[in-house]
C-alpha positions in Angstrom: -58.4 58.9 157.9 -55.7 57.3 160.4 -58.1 59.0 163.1 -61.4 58.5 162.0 -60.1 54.2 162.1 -58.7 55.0 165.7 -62.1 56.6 167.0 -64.0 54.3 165.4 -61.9 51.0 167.5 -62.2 53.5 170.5 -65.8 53.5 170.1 -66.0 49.6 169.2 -64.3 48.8 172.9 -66.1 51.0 175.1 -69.1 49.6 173.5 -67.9 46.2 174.4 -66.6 47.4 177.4 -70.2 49.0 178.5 -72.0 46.1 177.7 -69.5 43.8 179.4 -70.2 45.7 182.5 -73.9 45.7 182.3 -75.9 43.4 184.6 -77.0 40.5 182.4 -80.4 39.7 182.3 -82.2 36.2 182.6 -82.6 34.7 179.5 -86.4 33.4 178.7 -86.7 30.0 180.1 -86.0 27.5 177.0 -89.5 25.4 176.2 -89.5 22.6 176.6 -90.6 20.3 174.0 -92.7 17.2 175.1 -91.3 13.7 174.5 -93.5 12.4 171.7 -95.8 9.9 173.5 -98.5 7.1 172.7 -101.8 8.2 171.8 -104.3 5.2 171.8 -108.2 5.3 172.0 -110.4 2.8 172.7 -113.8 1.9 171.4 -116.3 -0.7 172.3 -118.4 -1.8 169.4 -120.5 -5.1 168.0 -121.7 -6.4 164.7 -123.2 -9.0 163.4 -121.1 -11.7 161.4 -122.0 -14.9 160.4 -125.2 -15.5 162.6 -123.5 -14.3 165.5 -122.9 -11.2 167.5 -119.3 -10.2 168.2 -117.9 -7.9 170.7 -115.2 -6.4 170.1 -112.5 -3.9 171.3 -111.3 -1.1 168.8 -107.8 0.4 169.6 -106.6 3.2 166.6 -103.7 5.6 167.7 -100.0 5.9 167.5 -97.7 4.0 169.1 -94.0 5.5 169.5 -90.7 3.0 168.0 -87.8 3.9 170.1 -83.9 2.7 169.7 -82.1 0.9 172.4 -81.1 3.5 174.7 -84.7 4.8 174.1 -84.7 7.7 171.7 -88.0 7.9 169.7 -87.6 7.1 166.4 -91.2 6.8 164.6 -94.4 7.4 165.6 -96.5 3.9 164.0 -100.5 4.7 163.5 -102.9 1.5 163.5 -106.1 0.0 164.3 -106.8 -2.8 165.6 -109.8 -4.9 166.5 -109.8 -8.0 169.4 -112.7 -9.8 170.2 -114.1 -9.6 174.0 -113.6 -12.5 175.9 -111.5 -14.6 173.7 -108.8 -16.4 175.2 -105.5 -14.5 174.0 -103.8 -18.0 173.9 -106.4 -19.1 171.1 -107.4 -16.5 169.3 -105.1 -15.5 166.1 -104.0 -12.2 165.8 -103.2 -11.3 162.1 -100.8 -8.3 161.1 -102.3 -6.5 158.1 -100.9 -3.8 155.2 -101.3 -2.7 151.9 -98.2 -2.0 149.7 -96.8 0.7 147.4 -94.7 1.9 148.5 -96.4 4.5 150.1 -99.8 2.6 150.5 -101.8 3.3 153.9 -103.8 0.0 155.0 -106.8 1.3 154.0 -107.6 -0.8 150.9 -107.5 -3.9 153.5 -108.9 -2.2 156.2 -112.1 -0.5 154.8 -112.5 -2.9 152.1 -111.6 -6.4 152.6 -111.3 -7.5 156.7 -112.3 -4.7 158.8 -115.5 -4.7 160.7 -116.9 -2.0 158.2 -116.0 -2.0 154.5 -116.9 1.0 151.6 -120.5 0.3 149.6 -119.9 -0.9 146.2 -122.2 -1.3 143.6 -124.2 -4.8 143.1 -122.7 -5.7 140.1 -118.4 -5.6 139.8 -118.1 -2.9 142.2 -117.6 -0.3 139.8 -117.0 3.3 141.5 -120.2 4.3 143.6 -120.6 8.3 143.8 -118.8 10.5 146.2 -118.8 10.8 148.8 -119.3 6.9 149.1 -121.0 4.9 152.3 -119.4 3.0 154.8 -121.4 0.2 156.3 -121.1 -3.2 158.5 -118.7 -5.7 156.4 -120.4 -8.9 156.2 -117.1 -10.4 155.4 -115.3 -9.1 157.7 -112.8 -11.8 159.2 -113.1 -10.5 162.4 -115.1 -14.1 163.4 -112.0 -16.2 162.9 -109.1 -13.5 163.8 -108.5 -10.5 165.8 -106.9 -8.0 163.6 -103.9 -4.9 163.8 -104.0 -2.6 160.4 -100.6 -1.2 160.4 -99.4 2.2 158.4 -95.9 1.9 157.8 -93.7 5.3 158.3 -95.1 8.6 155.7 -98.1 6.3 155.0 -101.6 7.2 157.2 -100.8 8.7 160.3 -97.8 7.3 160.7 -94.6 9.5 160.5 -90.7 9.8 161.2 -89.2 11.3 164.4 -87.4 13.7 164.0 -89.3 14.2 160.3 -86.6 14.8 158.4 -85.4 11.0 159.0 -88.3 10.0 157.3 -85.7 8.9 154.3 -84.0 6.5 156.6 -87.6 4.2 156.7 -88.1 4.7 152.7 -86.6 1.6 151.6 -87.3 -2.4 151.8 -84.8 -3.2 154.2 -85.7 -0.6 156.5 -89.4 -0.8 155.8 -89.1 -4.6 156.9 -87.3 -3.8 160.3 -89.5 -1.0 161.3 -92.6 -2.6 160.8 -91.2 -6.0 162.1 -90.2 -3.9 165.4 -93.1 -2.8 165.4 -95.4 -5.9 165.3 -93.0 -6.9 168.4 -93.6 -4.1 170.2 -97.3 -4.6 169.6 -97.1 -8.1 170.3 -95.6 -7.8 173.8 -97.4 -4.9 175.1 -100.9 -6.2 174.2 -99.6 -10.2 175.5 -100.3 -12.0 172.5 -97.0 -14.1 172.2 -98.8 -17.4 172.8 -101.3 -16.6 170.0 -101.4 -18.2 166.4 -99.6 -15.4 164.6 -100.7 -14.4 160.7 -99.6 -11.7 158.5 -101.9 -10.7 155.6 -100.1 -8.2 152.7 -101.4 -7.4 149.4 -99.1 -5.8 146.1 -96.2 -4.5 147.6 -97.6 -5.9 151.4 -97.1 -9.4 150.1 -93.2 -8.3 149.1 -92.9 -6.9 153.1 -94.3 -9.9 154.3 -92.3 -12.1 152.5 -89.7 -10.3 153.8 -91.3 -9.8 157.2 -91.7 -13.8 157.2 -87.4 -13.7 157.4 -87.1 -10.5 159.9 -89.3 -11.7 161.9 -88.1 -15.6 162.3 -84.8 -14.7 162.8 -86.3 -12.7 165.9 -87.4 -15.9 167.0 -91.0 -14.7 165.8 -92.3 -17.8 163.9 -96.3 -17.2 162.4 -98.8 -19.9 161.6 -99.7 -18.2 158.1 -99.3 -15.8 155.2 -101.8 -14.6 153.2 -100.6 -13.4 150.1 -103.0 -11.0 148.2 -102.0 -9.7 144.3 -98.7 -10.9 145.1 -95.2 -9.4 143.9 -92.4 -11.1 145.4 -89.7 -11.1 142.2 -89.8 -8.2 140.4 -88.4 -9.0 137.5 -91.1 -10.3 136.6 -92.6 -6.7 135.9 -90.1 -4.7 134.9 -90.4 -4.1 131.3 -86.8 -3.5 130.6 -84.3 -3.9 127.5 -83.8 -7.5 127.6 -86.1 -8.6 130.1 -88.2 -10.6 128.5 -89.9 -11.9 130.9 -93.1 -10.1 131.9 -94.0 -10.1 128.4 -94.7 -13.6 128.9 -96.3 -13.4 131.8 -98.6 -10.4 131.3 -100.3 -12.2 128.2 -103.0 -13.9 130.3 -104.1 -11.1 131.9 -104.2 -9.3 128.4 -106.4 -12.4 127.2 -108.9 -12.1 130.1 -109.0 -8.5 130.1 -109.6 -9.1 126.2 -112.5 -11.1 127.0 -114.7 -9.5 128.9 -113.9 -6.5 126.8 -115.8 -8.8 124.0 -112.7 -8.2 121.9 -111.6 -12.2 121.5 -112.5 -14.3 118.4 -115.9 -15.9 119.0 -114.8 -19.1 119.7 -112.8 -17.6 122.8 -115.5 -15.2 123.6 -117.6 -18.3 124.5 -115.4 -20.2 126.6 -115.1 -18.9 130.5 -112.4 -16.3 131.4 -110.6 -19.3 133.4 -110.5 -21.5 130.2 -109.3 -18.6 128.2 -107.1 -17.6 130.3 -105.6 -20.9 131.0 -104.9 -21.4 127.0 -103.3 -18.3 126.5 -101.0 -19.2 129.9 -99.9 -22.5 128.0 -99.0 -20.2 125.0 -97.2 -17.7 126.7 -94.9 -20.1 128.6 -94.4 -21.9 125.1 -94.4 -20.8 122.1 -94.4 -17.4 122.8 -91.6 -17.7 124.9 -89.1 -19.2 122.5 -90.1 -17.3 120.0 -89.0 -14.1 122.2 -85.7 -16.5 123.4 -85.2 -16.8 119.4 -85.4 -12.9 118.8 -84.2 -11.7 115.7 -83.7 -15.1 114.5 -87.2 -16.1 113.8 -87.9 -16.1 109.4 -90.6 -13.3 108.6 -93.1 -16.3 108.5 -92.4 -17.6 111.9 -92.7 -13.8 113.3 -95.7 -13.5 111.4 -97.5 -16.7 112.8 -96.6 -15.5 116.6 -97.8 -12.4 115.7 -101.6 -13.4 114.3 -101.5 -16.0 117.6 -100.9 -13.4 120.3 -103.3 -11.2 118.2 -105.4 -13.7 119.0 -105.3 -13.6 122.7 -105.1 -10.1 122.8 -107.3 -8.8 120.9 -105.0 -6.2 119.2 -104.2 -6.3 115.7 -101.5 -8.8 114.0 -100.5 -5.4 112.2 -100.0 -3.6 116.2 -98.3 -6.8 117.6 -95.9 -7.0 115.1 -95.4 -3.2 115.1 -94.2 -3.4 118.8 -91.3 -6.3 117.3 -93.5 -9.2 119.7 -93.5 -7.1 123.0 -96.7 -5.7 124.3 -95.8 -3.5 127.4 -98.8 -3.0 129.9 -99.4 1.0 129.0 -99.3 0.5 125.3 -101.9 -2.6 125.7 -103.9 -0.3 128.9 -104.2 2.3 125.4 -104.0 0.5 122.8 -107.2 -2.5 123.1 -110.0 0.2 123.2 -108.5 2.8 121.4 -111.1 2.9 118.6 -113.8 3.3 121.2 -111.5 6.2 122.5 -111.2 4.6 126.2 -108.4 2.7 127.6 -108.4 0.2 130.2 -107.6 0.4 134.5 -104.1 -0.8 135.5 -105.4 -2.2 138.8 -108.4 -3.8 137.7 -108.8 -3.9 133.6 -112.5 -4.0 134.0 -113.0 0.1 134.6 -112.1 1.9 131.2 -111.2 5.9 131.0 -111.0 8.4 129.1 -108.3 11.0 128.1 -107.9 13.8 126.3 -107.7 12.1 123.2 -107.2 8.9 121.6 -103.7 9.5 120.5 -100.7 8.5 122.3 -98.8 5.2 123.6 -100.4 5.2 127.5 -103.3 6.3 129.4 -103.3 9.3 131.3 -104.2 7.6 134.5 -105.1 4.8 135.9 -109.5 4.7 135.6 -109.7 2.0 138.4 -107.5 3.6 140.9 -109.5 7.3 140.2 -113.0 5.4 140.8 -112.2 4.4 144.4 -109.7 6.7 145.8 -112.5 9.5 146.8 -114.5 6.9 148.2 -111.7 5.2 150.4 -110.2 8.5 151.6 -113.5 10.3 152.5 -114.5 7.1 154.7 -111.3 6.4 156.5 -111.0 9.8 157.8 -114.3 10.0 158.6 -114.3 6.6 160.4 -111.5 6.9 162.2 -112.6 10.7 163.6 -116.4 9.9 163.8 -116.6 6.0 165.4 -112.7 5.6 166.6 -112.9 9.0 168.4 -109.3 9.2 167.0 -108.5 13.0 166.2 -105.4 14.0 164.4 -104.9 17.1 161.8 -102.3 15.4 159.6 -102.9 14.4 156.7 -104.1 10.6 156.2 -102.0 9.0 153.8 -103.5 7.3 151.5 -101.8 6.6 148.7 -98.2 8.9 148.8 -95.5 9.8 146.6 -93.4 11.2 149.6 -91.5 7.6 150.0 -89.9 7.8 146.4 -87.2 7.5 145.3 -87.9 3.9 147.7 -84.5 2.9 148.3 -83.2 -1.2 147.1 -79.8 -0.1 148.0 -78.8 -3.6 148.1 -80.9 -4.8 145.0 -78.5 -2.1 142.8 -78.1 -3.7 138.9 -80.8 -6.7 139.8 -84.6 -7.2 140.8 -85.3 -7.6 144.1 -86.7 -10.9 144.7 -87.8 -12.3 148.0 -89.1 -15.5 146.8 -85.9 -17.4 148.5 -86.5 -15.3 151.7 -90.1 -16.9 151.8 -88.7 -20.2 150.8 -86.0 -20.0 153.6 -88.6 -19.2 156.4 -90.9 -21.9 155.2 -87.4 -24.6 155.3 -86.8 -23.4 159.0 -90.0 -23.0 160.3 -92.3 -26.2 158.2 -95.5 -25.8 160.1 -95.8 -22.2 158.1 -98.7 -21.8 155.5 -99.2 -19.7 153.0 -102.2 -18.5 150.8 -102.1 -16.9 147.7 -105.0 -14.9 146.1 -104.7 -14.1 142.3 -107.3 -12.4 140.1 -108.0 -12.4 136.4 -107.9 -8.6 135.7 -105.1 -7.5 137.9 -102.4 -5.9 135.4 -100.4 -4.5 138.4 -99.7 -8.3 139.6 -100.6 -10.6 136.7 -101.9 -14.3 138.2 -99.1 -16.0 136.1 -96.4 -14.1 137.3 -97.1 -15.5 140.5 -97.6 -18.6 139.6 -94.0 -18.8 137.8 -92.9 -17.0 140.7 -93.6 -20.4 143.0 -93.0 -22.7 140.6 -89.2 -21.8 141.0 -89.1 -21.3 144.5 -87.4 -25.3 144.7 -89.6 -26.3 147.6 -89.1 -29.1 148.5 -91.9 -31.8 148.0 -93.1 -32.3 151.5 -93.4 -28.3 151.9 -95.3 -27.8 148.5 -98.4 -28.5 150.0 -98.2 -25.6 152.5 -98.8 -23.5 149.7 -102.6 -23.1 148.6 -103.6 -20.3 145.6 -107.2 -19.2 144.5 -108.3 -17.2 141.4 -111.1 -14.8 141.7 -113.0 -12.6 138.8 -111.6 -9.6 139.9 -108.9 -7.1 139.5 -106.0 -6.0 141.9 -108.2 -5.5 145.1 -111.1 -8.1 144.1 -113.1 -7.5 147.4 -114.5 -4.6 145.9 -116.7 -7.3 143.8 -119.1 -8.8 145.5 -118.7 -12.2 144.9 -115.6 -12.0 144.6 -115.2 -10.5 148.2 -117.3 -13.6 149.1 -115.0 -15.9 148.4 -111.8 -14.2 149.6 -113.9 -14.2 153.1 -114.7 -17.7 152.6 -111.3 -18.6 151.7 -108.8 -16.9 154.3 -111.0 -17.7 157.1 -110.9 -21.2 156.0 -107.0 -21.2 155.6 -106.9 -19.4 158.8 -108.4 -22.6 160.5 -106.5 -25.0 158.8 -103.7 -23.4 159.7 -103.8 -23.0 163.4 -102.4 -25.8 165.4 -105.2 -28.4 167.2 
């Protein structure tokens, strides 16, 4: 055995030894990898807005975000549409997204401001078949503001560099610095410093650009105006947690509205308008209802009884139901609950659309019927448009709507709700001249109107800065441009804050 080991170390070295000696040969050439670069296209294009024709300049590609000592760090998609032959120094630019997390700015961009929008229907803009039709938006704000539709990082085409950091930009600080670098960047390449400067955000948009508004002023980057659109800026205010009473409260208007044009309201309700309903059941909520909730266990069995048959009332469940839930309505267990005996259930983003599941059992719906009726629509036409009329060509994936940002990170929210309300208050304190618009609509459960409005009614602004904040209501649900009407008066409406709120 001792010499079988010894021939086999013999044979070990001279094999070393041989292929020590042996010439070595040149290793292939390494590839090298190409820096990741910009990749803009441009378009020229004109429509027909308000009486006039516009020419304008399309730019949709990726621009890269590098650190200091210039390693890349995220490639940002966007679009963005300038007039022709505006003067840079008068024209507003505005900086538009949708939320999330993991929203693309599609909903904004193909259905509320861009120059072309997705068809809806004539009536409440209930789903249109597949694959949908993309035509010129009439109310596009394009007349009034040049625009840039940004896709934060995973969302679009818009990813991490390397790709495995794309956890680093999944989270609200980091989201806020990236796409505030961004909008620098963009800013200083295209020359637009000396513009009026608006941000426009809706759900989780309006949370960034609240928190954008603070970023971005502390850069030394003040803007003329914020338009806030289904707004979310505290969000305790929708967290339905073990003693948090709170969105109970302010969730029950929406449930009255939604009740009402369900036709589920006692007559006398039934006949009033939504806004008059809704108003009643908004003075309730924040009464009544809310001490009775503060009182808790406390309340006699008549007193729980008497809230009970009142928020039955406004609800349109049964006194039986309400009590059954000890008071506390949560949104899935109302979305199931009001039209259960009609075996539907009602949308989350917009409680006019109504679904169906597999059955009428159950405490929530299995999805959400107003997000399913215009995703197919929305995805088919922004990745035709941009391919088709942008001439933009990429394989990936277009985010529209993606899980891949969760677990979104509020590392510095841990054990309470982020709230950003005192970051928009702040901005507003430093820089006065800054406006802000709010748009709230009647059948939006993901961002109920009355949570906003409590939301700014304890932001302790002072008196002479109250009136720099505006609100309208609309008859519509979470994205309420996808009613016709209601589009209409958005249109109106941010084009005339817009005005108002660029200097003379």
């Amino acid at each position: 055995m001792k010499k079988f080991i010894a021939a086999l170390a013999i044979a070990a070295c001279a094999s070393f030894a041989f292929a020590a000696d042996e010439p070595k040969k040149d290793a292939p050439a390494a590839e090298k990898k190409e820096p990741p670069k910009d990749n803009i296209v441009t378009t020229q294009h004109t429509m027909k807005l308000g009486g006039e024709t516009i020419a304008y300049t399309a730019r949709a590609g990726t621009m890269v975000l590098k650190t200091e000592d210039g390693t890349p760090r995220a490639s940002f998609f966007f679009v963005a549409y300038t007039k022709d032959g505006a003067d840079p120094a008068k024209r507003p630019i505005t900086y538009t997204f949708n939320g999330g997390p993991g929203s693309s700015s599609v909903w904004l961009h193909m259905g509320a401001f861009g120059p072309k929008r997705v068809s809806y229907r004539d009536d409440e803009g209930h789903e249109a078949p597949p694959p949908g039709k993309l035509i010129d938006n009439d109310n596009s704000i394009l007349d009034v503001t040049d625009l840039v539709f940004i896709d934060p990082v995973t969302t679009g085409f818009s990813r991490a560099i390397p790709f495995s950091d794309a956890k680093k930009f999944h989270g609200f600080e980091a989201d806020v610095e990236s796409v505030g670098e961004f909008i620098r960047l963009w800013t200083t390449r295209n020359a637009r410093w000396a513009s009026p400067k608006f941000l426009a955000g809706e759900s989780y948009g309006t949370t960034r650009a609240a928190g954008l508004a603070g970023w971005l002023h502390e850069e030394g980057f003040y803007v003329n105006g914020i338009v806030l659109i289904s707004t979310i800026l505290n969000f305790g205010t929708a967290r339905f947690d073990s003693g948090n009473d709170l969105p109970y409260v302010v969730f029950l208007p929406t449930y009255a509205a939604t009740a009402w044009y369900h036709k589920r309201l006692p007559a006398d309700l039934q006949a009033q308008p939504v806004d008059r309903v809704a108003a009643q059941a908004e003075a309730f909520a924040l009464g009544e209802y809310n001490s009775a909730l503060m009182r808790g266990d406390s309340l006699t069995a008549q007193e729980r009884s008497a809230i009970a048959q009142k928020v039955a009332r406004f609800t349109g469940l049964s006194p039986e139901y309400v009590e059954s839930t000890n008071l506390r309505i949560n949104i899935s267990r109302f979305d199931k609950e009001l039209l259960r005996d009609k075996r539907r259930t009602v949308g989350r983003l917009d409680s006019r659309f109504t679904g169906i599941d597999v059955d009428a059992a159950g405490e929530r719906p299995e999805f959400d019927p107003s997000m399913a009726s215009i995703m197919g629509s929305y995805t088919g036409a922004i990745n035709d448009y941009v391919r088709r009329e942008l001439k933009y060509e990429n394989d990936s994936a277009y985010e529209i709507l993606t899980g891949k940002v969760q677990p979104w990170s509020y590392e510095r929210q841990q054990n309470r709700y982020l709230d950003v309300a005192e970051t928009l208050r702040e901005a507003m304190a430093r820089n006065p001249y800054l406006k802000v618009f709010v748009a709230n609509s009647f059948y939006d459960l993901a961002t109920p109107f009355a949570a906003t409005k409590y939301t700014f009614s304890r932001m302790q602004l002072e008196p002479e800065l109250r009136g720099n904040v505006s609100m309208a209501f609309y008859e519509g649900g979470h994205m309420m441009y996808i009613d016709r009407r209601a589009h209409r008066k958005l249109h109106d409406d941010v084009e005339a804050f817009i005005r108002g709120a660029v200097p003379e």
